[in-house]
C-alpha positions as semicolon CSV with decimal commas, in nm:
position;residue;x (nm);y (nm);z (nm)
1;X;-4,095;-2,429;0,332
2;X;-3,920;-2,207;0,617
3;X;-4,155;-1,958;0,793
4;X;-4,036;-1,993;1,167
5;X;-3,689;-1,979;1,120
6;X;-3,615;-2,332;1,107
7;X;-3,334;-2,307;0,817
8;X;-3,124;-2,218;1,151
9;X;-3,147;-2,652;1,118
10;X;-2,912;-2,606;0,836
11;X;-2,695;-2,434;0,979
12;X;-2,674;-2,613;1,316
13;X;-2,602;-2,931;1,095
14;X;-2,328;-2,711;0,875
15;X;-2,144;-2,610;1,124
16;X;-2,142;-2,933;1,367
17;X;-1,981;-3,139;1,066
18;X;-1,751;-2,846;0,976
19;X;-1,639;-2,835;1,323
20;X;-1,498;-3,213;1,306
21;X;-1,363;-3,178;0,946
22;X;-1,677;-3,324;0,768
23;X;-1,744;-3,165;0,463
24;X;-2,085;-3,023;0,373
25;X;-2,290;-2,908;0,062
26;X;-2,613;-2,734;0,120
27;X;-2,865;-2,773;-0,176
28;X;-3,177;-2,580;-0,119
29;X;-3,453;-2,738;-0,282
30;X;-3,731;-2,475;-0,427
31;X;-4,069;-2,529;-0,673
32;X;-3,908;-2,657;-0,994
33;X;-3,571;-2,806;-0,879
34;X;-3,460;-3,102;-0,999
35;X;-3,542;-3,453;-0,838
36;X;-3,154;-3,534;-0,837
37;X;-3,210;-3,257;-0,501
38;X;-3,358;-3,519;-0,339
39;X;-3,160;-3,853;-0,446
40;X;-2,820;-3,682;-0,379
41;X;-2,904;-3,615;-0,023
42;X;-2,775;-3,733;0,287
43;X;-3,002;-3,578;0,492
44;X;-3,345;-3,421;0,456
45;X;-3,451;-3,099;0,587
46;X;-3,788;-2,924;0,540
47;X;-3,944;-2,659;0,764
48;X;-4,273;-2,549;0,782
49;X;-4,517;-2,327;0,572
50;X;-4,908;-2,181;0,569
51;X;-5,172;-2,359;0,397
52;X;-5,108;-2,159;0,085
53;X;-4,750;-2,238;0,049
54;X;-4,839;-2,625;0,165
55;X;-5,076;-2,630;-0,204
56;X;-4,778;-2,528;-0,375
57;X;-4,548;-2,749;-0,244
58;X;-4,777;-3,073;-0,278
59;X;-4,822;-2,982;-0,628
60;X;-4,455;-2,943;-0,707
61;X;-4,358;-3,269;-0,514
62;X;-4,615;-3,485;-0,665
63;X;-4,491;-3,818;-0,873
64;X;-4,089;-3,866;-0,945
65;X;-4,022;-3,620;-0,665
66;X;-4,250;-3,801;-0,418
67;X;-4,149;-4,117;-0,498
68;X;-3,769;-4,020;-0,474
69;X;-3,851;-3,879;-0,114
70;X;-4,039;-4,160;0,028
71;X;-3,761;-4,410;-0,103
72;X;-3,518;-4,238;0,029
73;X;-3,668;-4,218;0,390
74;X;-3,779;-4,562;0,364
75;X;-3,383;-4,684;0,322
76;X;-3,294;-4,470;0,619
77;X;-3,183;-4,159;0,485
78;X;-3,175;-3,950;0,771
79;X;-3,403;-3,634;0,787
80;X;-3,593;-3,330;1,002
81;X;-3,978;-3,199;0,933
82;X;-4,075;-2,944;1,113
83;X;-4,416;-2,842;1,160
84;X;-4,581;-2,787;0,793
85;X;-4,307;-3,048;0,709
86;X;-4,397;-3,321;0,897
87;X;-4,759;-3,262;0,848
88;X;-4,697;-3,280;0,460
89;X;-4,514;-3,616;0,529
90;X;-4,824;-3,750;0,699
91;X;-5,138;-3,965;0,508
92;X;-5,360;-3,583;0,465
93;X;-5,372;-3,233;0,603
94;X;-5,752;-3,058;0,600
95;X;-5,740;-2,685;0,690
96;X;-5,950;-2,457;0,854
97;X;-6,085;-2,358;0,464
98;X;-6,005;-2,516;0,194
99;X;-5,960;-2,854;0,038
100;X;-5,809;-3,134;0,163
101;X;-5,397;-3,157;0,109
102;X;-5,281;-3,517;0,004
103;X;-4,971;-3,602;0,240
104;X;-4,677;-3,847;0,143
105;X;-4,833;-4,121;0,399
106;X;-4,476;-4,168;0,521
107;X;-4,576;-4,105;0,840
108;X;-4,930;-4,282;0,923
109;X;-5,060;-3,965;1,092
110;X;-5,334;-3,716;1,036
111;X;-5,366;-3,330;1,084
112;X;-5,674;-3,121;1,086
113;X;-5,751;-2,786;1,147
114;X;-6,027;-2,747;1,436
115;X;-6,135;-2,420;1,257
116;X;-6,017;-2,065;1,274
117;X;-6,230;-1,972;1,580
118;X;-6,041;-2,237;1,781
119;X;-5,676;-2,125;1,992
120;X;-5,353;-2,216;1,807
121;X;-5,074;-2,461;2,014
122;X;-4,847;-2,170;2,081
123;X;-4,558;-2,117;2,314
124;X;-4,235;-2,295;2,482
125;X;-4,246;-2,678;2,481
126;X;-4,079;-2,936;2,687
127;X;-4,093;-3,304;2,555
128;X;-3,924;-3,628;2,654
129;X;-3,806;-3,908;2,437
130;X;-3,926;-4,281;2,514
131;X;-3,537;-4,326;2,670
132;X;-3,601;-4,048;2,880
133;X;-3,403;-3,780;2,693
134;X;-3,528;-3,411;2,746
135;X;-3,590;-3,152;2,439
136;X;-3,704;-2,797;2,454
137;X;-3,834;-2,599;2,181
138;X;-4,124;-2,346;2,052
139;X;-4,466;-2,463;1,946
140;X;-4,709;-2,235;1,690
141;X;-4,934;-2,440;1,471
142;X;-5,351;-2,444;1,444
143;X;-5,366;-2,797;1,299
144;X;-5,422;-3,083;1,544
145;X;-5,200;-3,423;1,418
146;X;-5,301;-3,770;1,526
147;X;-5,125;-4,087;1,522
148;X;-5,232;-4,379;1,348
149;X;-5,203;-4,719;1,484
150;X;-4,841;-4,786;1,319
151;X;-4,696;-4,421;1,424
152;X;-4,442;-4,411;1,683
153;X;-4,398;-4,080;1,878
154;X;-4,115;-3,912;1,862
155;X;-4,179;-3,773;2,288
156;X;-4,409;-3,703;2,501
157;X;-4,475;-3,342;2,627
158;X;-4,362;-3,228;2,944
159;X;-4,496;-2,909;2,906
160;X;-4,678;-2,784;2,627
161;X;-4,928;-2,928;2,381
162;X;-4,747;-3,137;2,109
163;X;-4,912;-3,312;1,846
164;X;-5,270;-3,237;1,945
165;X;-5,334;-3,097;2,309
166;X;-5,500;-3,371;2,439
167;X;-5,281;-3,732;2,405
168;X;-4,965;-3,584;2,506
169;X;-4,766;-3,686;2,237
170;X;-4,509;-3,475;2,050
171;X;-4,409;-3,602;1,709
172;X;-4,357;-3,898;1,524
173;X;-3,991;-4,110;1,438
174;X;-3,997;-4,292;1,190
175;X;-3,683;-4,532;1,075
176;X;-3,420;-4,231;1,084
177;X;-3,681;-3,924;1,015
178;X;-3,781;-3,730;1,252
179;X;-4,138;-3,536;1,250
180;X;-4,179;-3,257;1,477
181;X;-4,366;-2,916;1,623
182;X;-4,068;-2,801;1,756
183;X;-3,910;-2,482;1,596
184;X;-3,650;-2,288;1,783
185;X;-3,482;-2,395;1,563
186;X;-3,502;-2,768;1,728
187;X;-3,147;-2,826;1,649
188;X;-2,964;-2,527;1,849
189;X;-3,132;-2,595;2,178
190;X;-3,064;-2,997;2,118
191;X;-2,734;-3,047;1,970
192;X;-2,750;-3,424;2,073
193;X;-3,032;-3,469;1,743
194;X;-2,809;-3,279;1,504
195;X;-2,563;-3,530;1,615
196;X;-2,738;-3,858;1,596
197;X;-2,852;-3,680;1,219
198;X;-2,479;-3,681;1,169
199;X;-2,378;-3,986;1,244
200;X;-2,699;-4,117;1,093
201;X;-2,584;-3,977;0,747
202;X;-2,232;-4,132;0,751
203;X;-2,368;-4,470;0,847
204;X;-2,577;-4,410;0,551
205;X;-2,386;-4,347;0,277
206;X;-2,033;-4,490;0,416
207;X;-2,136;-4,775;0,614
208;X;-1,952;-4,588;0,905
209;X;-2,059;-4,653;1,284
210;X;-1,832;-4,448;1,466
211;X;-1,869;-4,229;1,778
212;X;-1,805;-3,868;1,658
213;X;-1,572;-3,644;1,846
214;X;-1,732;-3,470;2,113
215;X;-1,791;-3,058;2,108
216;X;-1,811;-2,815;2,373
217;X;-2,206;-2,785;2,387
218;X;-2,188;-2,620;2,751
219;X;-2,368;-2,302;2,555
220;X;-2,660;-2,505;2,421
221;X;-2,709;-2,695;2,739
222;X;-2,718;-2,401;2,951
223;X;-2,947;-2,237;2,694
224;X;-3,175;-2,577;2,725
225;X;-3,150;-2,592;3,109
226;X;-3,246;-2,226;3,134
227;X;-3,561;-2,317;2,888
228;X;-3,673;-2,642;3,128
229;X;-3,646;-2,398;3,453
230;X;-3,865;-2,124;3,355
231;X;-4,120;-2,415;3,259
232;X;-4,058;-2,591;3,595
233;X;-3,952;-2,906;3,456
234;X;-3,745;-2,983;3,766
235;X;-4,055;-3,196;3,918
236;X;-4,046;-3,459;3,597
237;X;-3,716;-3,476;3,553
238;X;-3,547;-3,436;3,878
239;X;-3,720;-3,750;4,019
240;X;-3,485;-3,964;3,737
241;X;-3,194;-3,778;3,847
242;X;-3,257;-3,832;4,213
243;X;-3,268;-4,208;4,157
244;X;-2,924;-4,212;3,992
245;X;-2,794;-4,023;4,222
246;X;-2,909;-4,245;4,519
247;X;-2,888;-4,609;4,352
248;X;-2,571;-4,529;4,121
249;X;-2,713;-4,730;3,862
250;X;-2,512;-4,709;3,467
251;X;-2,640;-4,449;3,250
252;X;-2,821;-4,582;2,915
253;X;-2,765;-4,485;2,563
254;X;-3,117;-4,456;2,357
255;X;-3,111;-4,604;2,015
256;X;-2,987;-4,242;1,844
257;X;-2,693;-4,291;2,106
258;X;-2,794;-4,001;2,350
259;X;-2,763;-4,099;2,728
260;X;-2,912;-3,817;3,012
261;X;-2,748;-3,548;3,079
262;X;-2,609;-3,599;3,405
263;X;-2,414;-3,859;3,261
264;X;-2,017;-3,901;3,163
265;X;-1,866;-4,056;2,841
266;X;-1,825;-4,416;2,988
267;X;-2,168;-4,437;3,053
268;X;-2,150;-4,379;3,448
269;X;-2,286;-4,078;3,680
270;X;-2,113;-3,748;3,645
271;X;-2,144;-3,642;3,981
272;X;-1,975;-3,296;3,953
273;X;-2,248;-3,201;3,635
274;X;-2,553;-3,399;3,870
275;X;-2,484;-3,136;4,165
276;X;-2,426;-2,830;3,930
277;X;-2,751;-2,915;3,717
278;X;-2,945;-3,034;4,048
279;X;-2,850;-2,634;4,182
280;X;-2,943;-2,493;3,918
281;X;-3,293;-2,664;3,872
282;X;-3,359;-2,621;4,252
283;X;-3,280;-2,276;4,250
284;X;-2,954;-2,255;4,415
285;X;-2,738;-2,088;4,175
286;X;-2,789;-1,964;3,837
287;X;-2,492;-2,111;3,679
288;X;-2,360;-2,458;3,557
């Protein structure tokens, strides 16, 4: 399924390997492929779809295929569903028309459609991650996902409406899978996720818990600061900024190894990217 543009994922991922001499093979999985697809990969990718294409799908995946995929989430193969993706991954979809769509039930969440007279969740979104990372992307979907009592969210939404419009959540993680509403594609905006996806994949398969080598990313964070100004996020995020700038305090690594942006490499205040970034948010310059 890939509507919205979100095989740019795949290529985000492709290239961010390539650039630090990881080899990658790119199996695109279509109605009829062969399971093996699924149990050869190192990371799972699936964007999202109409209702039509959604019947399809759930009718292709249904038995050895299924059961592959939820094993292979469930022993931490890393993976991305996006929109029509992560809704199939959840316990049912209903749509505005229509029968009911079985989901996976690998992530204990619920969609339904609120009917086709009823606004769809559309525009630029601005979400924050329980550590208090910051993510931008695009929003367009008409169905309205809850979480169930075991779900964890993946953010809440700084701006935008996320899973629902009302709770303020934005997605659901779940072991090293990712569910989320955020096209773009999520990836280019966020190079920090393609990363921990990465180094997700190598721990994996090769048992391998290194650091990867760091990339110039000064494009993608300009194009993500220039995404969380026009939506005014200076007002949530600026107060966390202000604090480390005033108390000094050691930056924090989340569990997928991230750490705010105003941070260095040894974990301590970058002062010289604090200043630059604090400009820009407030207005005084238009560069980093």
């Amino acid at each position: 399924m890939n509507i919205y543009g979100d095989r740019g994922n795949v290529i985000v991922l492709q290239k961010r390997a390539e650039w630090r001499g990881i080899p990658v093979t790119v199996t695109y999985h279509s109605i009829g492929s062969s399971v093996s697809d699924i149990t050869n990969a190192d990371i799972l990718l699936m964007g999202g779809a109409q209702d039509r294409q959604q019947h399809l799908v759930a009718k292709d995946i249904e038995g050895k295929k299924a059961e592959a995929l939820k094993k292979a989430i469930h022993q931490g193969v890393p993976g991305l569903f996006v929109c029509g993706g992560y809704q199939f991954l959840g316990n049912y979809y209903k749509p505005a028309d229509g029968p009911i769509i079985p989901g996976l039930g690998i992530f204990d969440v619920y969609t339904e459609h609120p009917g086709k007279t009823q606004k769809r969740l559309i525009g630029n979104i601005a979400v924050e991650s329980p550590e208090g990372n910051t993510y931008v992307g695009f929003e367009n979907h008409g169905g309205r996902t809850y979480l169930e009592k075991t779900a964890q969210p993946f953010a809440r939404v700084l701006s935008g409406s996320g899973n629902n419009g009302t709770d303020r959540t934005e997605g659901v993680l779940f072991n090293h899978t990712i569910g989320t509403y955020l096209h773009g594609p999520i990836l280019s905006k966020n190079p920090e996720l393609a990363d921990w996806l990465i180094a997700k994949s190598l721990e994996v398969k090769y048992g391998l818990r290194e650091t990867l080598s760091p990339l110039d990313n000064d494009i993608e964070y300009t194009a993500r600061d220039t995404m969380l100004k026009r939506l005014g996020i200076w007002t949530d995020i600026g107060r966390k900024w202000e604090k480390a700038s005033r108390d000094g305090s050691p930056c924090r690594r989340d569990e997928r190894g991230h750490q705010p942006m105003f941070c260095d490499d040894a974990g301590q205040i970058d002062k010289e990217v604090f200043r630059n970034r604090e400009a820009f948010f407030m207005g005084k310059g238009s560069e980093l």
